[in-house]
PDB file as gemmi writes it, atoms N, CA and C in Angstrom:
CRYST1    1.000    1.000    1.000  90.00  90.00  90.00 P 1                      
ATOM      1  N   UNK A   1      28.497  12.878 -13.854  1.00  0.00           N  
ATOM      2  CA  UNK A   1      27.545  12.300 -12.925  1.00  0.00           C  
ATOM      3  C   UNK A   1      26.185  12.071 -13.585  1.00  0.00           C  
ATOM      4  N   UNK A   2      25.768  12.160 -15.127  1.00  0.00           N  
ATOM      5  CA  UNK A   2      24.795  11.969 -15.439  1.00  0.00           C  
ATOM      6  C   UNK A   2      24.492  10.272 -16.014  1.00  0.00           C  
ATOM      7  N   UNK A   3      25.547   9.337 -16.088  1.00  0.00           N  
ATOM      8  CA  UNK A   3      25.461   8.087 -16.308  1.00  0.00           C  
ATOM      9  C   UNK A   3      24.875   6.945 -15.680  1.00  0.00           C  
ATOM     10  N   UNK A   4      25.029   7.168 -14.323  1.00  0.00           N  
ATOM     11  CA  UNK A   4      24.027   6.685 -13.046  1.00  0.00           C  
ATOM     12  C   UNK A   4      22.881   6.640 -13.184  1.00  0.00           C  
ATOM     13  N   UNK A   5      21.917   7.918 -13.725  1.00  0.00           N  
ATOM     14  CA  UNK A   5      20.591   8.210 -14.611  1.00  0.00           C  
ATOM     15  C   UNK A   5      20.430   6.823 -15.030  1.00  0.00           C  
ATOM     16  N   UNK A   6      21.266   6.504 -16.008  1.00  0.00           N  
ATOM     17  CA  UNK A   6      21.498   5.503 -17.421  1.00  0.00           C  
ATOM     18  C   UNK A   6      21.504   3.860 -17.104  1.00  0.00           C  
ATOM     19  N   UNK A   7      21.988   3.705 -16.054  1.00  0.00           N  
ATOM     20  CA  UNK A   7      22.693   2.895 -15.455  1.00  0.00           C  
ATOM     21  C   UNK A   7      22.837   2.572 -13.740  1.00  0.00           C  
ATOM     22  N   UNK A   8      21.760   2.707 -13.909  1.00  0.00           N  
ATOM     23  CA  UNK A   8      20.907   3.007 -12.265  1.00  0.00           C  
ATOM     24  C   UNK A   8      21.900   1.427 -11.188  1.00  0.00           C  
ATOM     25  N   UNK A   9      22.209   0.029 -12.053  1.00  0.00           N  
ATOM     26  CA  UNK A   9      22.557  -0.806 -11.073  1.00  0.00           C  
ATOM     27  C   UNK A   9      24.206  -1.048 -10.940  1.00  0.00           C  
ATOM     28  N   UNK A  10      24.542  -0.086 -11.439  1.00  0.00           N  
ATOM     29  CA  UNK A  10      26.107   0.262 -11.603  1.00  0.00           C  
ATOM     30  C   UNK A  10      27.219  -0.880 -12.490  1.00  0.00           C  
ATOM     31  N   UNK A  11      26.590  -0.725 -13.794  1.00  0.00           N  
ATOM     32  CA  UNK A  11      27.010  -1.672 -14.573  1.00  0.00           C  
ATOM     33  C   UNK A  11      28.259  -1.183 -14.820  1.00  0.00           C  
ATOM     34  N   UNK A  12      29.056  -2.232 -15.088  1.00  0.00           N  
ATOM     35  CA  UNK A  12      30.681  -1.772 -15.548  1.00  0.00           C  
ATOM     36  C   UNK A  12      30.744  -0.812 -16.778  1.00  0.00           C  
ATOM     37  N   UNK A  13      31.940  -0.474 -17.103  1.00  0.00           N  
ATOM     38  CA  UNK A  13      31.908  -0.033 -18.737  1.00  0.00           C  
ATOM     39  C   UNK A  13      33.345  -0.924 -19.750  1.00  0.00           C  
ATOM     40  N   UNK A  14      33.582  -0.647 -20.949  1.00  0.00           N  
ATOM     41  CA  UNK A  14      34.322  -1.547 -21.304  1.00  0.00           C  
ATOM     42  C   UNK A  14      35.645  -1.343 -20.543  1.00  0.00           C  
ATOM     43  N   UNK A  15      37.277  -2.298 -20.531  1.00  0.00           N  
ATOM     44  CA  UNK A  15      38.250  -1.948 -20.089  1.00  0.00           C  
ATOM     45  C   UNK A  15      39.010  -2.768 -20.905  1.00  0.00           C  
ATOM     46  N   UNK A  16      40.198  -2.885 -21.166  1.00  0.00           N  
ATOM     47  CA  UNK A  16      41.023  -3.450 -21.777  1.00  0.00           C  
ATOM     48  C   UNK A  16      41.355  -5.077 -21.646  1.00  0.00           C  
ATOM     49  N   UNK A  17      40.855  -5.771 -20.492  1.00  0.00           N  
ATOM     50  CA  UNK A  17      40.531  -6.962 -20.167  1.00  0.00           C  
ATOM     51  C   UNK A  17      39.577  -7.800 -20.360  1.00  0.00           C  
ATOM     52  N   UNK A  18      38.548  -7.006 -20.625  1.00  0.00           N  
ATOM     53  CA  UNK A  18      37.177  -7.653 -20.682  1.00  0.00           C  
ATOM     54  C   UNK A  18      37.476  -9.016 -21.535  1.00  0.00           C  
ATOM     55  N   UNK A  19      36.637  -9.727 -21.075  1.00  0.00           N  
ATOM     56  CA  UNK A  19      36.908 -11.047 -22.140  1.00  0.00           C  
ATOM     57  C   UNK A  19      34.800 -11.156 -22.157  1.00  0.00           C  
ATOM     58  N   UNK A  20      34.686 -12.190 -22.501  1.00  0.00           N  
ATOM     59  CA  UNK A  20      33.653 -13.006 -23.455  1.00  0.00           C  
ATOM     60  C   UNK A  20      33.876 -14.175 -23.002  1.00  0.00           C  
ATOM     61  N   UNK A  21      33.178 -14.967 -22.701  1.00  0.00           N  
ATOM     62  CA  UNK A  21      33.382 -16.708 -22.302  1.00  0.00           C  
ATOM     63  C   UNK A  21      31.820 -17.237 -23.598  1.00  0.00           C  
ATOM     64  N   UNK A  22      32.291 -17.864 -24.479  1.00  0.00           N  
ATOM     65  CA  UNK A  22      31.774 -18.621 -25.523  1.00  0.00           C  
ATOM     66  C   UNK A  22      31.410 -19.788 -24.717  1.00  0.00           C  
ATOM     67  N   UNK A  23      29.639 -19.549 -24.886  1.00  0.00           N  
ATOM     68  CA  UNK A  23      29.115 -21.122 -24.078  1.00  0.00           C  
ATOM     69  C   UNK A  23      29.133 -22.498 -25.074  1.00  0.00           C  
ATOM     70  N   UNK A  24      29.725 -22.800 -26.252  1.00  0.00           N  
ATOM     71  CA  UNK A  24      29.791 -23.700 -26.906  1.00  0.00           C  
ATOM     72  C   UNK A  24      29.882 -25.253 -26.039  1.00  0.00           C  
ATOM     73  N   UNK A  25      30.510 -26.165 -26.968  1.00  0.00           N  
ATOM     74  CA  UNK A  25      31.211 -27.035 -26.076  1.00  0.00           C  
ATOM     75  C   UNK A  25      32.299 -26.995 -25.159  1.00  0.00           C  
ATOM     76  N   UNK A  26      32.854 -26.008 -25.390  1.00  0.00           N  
ATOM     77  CA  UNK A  26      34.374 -25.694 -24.340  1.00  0.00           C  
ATOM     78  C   UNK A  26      33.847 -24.072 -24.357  1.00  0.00           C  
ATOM     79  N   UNK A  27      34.361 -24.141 -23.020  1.00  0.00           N  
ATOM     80  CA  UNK A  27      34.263 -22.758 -22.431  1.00  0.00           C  
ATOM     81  C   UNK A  27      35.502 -21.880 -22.791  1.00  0.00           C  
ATOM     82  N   UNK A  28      35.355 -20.926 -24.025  1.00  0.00           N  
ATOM     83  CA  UNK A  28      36.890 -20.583 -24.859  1.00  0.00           C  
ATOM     84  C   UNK A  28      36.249 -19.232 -24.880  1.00  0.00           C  
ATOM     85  N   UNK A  29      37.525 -18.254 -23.861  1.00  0.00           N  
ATOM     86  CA  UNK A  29      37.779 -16.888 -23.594  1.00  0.00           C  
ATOM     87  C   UNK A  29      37.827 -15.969 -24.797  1.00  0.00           C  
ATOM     88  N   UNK A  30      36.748 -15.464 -25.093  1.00  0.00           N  
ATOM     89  CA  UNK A  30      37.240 -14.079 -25.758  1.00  0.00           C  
ATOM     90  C   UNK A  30      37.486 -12.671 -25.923  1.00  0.00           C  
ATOM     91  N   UNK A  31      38.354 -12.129 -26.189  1.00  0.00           N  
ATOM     92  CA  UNK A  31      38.768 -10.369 -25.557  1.00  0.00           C  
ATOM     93  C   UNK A  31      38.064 -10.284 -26.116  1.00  0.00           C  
ATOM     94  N   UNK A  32      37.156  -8.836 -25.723  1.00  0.00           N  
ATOM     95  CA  UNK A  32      36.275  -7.913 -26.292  1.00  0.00           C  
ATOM     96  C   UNK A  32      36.270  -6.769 -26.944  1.00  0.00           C  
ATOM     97  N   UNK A  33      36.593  -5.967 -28.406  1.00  0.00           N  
ATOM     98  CA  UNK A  33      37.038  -5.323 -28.653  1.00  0.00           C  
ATOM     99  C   UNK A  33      36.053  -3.920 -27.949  1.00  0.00           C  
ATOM    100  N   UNK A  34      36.537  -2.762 -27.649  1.00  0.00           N  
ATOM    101  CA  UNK A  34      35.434  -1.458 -27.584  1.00  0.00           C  
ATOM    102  C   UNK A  34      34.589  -1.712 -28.353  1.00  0.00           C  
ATOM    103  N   UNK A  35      34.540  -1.448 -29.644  1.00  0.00           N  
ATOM    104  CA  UNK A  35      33.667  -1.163 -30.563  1.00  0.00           C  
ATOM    105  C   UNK A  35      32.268  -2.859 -30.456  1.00  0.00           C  
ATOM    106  N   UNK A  36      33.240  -3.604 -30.167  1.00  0.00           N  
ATOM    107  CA  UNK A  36      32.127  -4.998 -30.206  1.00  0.00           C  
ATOM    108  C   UNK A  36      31.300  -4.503 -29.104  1.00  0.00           C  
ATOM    109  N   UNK A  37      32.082  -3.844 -27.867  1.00  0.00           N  
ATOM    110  CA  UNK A  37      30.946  -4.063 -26.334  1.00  0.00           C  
ATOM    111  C   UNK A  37      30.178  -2.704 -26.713  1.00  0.00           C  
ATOM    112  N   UNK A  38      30.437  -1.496 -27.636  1.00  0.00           N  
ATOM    113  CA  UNK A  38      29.435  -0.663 -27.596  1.00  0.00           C  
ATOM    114  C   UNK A  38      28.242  -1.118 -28.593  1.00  0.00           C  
ATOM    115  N   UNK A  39      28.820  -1.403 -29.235  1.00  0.00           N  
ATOM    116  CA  UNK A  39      27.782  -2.536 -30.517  1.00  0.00           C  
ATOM    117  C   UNK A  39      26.727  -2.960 -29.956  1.00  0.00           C  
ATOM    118  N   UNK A  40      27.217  -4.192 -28.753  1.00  0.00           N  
ATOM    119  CA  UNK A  40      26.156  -5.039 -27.859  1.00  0.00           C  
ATOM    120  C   UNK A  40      25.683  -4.183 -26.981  1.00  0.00           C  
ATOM    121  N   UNK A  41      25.856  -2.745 -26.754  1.00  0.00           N  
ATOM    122  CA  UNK A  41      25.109  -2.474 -24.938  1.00  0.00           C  
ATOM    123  C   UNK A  41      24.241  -0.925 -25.907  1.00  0.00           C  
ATOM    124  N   UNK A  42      24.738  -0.758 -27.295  1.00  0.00           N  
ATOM    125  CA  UNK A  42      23.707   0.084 -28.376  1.00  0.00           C  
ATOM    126  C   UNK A  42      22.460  -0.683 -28.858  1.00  0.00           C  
ATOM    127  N   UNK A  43      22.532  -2.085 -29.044  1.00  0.00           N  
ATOM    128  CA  UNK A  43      21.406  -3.017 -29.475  1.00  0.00           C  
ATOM    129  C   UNK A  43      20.533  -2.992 -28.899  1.00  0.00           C  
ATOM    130  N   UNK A  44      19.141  -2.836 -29.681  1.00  0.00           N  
ATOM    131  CA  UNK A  44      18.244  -2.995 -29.043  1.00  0.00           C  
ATOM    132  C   UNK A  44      17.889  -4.351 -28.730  1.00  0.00           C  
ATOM    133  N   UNK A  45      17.449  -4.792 -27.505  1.00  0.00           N  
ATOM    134  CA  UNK A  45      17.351  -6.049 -27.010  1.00  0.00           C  
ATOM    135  C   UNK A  45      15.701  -5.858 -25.977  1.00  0.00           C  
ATOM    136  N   UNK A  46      15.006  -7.171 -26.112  1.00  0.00           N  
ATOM    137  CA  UNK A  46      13.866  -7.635 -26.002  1.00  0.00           C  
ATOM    138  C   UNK A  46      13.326  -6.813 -24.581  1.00  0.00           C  
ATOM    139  N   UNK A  47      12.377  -6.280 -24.797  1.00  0.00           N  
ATOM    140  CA  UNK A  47      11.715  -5.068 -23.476  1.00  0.00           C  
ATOM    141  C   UNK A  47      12.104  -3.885 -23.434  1.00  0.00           C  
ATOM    142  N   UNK A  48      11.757  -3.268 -22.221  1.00  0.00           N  
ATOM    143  CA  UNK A  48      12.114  -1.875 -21.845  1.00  0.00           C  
ATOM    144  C   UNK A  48      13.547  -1.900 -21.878  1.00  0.00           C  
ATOM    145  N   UNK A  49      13.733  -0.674 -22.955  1.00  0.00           N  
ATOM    146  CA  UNK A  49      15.461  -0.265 -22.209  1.00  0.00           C  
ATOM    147  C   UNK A  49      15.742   1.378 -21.247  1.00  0.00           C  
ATOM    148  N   UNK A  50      15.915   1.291 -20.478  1.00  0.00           N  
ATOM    149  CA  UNK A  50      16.217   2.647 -19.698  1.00  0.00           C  
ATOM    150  C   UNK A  50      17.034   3.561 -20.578  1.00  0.00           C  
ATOM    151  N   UNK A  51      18.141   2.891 -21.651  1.00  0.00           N  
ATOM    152  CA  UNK A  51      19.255   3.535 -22.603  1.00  0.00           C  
ATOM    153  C   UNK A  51      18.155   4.274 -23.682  1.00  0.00           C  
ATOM    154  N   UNK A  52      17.727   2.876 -24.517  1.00  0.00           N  
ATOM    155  CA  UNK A  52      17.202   3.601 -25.308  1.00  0.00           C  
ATOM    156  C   UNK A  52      16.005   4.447 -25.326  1.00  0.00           C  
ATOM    157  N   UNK A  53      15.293   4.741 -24.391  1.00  0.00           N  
ATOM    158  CA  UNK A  53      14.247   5.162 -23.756  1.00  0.00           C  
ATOM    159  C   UNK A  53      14.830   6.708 -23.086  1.00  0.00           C  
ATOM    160  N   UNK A  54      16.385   7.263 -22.797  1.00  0.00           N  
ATOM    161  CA  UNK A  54      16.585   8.429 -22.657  1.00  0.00           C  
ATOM    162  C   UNK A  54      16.592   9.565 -23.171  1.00  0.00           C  
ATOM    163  N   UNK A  55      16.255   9.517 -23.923  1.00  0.00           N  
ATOM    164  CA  UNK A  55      16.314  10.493 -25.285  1.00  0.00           C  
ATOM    165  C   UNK A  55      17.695  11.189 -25.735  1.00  0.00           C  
ATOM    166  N   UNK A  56      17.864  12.656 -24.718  1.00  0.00           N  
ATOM    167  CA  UNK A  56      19.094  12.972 -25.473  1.00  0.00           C  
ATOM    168  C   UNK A  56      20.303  13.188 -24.501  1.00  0.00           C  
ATOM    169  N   UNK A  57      20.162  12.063 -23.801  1.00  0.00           N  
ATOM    170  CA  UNK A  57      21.464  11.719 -22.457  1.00  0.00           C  
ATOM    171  C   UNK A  57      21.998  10.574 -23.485  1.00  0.00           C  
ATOM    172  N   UNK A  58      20.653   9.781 -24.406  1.00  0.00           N  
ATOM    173  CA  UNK A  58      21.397   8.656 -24.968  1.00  0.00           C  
ATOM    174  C   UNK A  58      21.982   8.487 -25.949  1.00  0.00           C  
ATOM    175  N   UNK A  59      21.653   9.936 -26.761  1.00  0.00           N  
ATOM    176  CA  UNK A  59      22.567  10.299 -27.706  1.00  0.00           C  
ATOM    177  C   UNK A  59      24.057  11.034 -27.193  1.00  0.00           C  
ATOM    178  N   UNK A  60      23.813  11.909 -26.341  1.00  0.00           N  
ATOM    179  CA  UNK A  60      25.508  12.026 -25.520  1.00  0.00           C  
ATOM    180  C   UNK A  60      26.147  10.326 -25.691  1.00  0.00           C  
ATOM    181  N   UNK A  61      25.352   9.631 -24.527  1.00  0.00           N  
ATOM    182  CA  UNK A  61      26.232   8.349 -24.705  1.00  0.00           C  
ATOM    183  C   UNK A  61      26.503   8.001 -25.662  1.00  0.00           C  
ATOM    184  N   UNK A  62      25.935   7.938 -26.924  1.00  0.00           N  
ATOM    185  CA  UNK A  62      26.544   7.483 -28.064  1.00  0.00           C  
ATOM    186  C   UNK A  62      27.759   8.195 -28.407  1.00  0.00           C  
ATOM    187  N   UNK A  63      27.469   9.740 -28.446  1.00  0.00           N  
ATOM    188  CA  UNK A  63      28.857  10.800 -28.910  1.00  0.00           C  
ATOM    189  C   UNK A  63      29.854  10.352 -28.041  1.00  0.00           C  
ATOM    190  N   UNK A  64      30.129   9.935 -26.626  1.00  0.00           N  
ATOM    191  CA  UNK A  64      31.114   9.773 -25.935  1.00  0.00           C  
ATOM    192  C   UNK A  64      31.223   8.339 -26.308  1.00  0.00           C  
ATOM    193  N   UNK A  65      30.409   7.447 -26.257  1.00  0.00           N  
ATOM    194  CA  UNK A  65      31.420   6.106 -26.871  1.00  0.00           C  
ATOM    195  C   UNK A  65      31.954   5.776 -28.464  1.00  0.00           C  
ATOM    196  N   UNK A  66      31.764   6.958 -29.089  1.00  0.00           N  
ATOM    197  CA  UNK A  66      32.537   7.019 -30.468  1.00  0.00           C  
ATOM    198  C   UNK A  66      33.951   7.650 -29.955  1.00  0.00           C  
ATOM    199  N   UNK A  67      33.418   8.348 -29.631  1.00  0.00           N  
ATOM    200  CA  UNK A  67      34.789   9.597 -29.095  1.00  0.00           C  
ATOM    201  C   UNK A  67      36.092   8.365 -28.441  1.00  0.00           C  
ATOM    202  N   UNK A  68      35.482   7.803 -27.066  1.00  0.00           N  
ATOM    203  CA  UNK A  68      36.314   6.867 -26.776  1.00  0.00           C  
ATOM    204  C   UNK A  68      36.621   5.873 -27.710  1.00  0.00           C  
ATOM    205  N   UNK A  69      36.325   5.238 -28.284  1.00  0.00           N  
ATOM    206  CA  UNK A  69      36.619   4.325 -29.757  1.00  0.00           C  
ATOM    207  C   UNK A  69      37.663   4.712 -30.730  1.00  0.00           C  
ATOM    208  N   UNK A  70      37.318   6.229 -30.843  1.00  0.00           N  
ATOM    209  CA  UNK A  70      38.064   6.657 -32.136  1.00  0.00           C  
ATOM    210  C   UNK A  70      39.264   7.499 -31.342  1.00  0.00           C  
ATOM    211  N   UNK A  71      39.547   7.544 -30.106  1.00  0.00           N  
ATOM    212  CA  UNK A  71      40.563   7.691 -29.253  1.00  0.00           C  
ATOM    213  C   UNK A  71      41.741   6.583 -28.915  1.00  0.00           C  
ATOM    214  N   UNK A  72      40.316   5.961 -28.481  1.00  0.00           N  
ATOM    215  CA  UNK A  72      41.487   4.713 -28.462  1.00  0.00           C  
ATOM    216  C   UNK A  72      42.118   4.069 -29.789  1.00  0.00           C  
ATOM    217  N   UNK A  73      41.493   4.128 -31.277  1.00  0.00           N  
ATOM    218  CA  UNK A  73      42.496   3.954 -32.195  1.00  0.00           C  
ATOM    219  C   UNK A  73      43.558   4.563 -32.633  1.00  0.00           C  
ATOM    220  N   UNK A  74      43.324   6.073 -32.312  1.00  0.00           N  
ATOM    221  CA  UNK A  74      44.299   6.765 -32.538  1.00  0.00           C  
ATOM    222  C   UNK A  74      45.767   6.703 -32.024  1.00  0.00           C  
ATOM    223  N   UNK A  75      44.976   6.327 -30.832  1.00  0.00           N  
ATOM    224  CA  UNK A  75      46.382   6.351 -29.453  1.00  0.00           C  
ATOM    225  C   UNK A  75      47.103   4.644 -29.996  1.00  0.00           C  
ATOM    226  N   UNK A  76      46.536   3.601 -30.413  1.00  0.00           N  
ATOM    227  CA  UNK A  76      46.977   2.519 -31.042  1.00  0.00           C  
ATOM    228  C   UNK A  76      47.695   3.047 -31.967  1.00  0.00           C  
ATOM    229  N   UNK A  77      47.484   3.771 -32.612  1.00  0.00           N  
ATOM    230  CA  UNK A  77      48.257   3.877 -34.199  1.00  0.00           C  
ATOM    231  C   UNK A  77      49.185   4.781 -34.256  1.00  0.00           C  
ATOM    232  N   UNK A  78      49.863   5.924 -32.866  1.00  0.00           N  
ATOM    233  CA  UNK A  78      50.550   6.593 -32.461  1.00  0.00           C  
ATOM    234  C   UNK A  78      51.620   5.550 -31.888  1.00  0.00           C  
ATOM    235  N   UNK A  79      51.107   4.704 -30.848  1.00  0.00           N  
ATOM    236  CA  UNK A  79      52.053   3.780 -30.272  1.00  0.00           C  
ATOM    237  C   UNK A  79      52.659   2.553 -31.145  1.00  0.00           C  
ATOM    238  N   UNK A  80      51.783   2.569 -32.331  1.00  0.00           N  
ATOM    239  CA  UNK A  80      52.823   1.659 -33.079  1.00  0.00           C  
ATOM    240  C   UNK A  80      52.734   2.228 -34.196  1.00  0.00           C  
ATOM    241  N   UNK A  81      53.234   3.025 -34.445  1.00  0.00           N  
ATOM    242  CA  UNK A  81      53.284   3.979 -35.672  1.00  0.00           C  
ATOM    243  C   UNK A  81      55.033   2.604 -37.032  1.00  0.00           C  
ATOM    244  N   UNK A  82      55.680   2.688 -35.828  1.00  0.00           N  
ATOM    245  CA  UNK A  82      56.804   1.992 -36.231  1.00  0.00           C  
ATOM    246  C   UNK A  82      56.810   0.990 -37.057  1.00  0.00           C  
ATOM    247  N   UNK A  83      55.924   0.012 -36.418  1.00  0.00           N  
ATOM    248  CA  UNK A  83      55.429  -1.330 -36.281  1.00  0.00           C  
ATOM    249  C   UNK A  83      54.566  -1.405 -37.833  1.00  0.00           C  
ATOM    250  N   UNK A  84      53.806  -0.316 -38.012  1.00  0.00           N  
ATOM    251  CA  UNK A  84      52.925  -0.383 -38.938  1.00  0.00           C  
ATOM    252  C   UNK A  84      53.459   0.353 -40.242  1.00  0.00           C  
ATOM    253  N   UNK A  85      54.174   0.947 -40.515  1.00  0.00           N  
ATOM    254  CA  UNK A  85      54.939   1.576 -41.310  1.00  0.00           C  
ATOM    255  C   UNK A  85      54.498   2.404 -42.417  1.00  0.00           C  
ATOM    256  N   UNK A  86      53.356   2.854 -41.715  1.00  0.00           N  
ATOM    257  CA  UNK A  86      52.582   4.199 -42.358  1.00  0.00           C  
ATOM    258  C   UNK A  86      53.594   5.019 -43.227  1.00  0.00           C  
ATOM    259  N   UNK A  87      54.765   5.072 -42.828  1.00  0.00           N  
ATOM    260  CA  UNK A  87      55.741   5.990 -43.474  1.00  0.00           C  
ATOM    261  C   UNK A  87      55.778   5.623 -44.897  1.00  0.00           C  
ATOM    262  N   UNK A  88      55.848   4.260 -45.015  1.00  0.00           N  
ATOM    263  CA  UNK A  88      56.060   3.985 -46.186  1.00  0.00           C  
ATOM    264  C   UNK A  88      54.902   4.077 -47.397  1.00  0.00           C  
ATOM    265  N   UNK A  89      53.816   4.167 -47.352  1.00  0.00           N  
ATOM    266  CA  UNK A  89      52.358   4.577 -47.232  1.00  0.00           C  
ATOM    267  C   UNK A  89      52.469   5.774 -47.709  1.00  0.00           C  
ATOM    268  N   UNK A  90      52.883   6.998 -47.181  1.00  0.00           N  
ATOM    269  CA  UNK A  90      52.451   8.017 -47.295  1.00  0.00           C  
ATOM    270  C   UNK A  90      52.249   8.486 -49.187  1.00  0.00           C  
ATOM    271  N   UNK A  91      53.205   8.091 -49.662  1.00  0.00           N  
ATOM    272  CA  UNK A  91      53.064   8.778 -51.402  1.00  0.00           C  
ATOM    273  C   UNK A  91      51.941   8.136 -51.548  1.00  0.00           C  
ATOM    274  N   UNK A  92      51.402   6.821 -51.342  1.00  0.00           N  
ATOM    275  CA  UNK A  92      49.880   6.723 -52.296  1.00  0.00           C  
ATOM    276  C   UNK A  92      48.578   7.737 -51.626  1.00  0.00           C  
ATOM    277  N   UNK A  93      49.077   8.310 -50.662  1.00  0.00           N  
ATOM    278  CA  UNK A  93      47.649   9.396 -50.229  1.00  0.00           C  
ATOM    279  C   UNK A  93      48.085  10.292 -51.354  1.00  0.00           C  
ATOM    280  N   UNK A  94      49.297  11.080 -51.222  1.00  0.00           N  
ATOM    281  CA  UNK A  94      49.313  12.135 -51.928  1.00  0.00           C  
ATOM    282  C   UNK A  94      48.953  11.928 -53.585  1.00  0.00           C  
ATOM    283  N   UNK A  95      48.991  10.279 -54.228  1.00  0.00           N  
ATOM    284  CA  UNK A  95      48.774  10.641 -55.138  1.00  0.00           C  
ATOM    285  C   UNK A  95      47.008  10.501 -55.320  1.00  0.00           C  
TER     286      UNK A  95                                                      
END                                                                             
């Protein structure tokens, strides 16, 4: 319950859908990776920020959106462990 603090107008957080709409000439959808949307909502951007202006609620937020990041790769690289064939991989660590 301390994010509300942070985030006083109840901004979303990332989800697996998120897209990006590119204002170019054609309006062309792009998924958003975690790491891109913590990237953009860590940036400092023009005026007051309530984020970066918290001191050490905004360093928690940082520790918890690594945490989620480096969770969610893990859990990627568990679910396709197969796919990616780490197995075969393994002798060049050991050497």
């Amino acid at each position: 319950m301390t994010y509300p603090l942070l985030f006083p107008r109840g901004e979303c957080s990332w989800n697996t859908g998120m897209e990006h709409v590119e204002e170019r000439r054609t309006a062309k959808r792009i998924r958003v990776a975690q790491l891109q949307y913590y990237a953009y909502r860590l940036s400092q951007q023009n005026g007051f920020s309530i984020l970066h202006s918290s001191g050490k609620l905004f360093q928690q937020h940082i520790v918890d959106a690594y945490v989620k990041t480096e969770g969610s790769r893990l859990h990627f690289l568990r679910q396709n462990r197969k796919d990616l064939r780490i197995e075969l991989y393994r002798g060049l660590l050991d050497a």
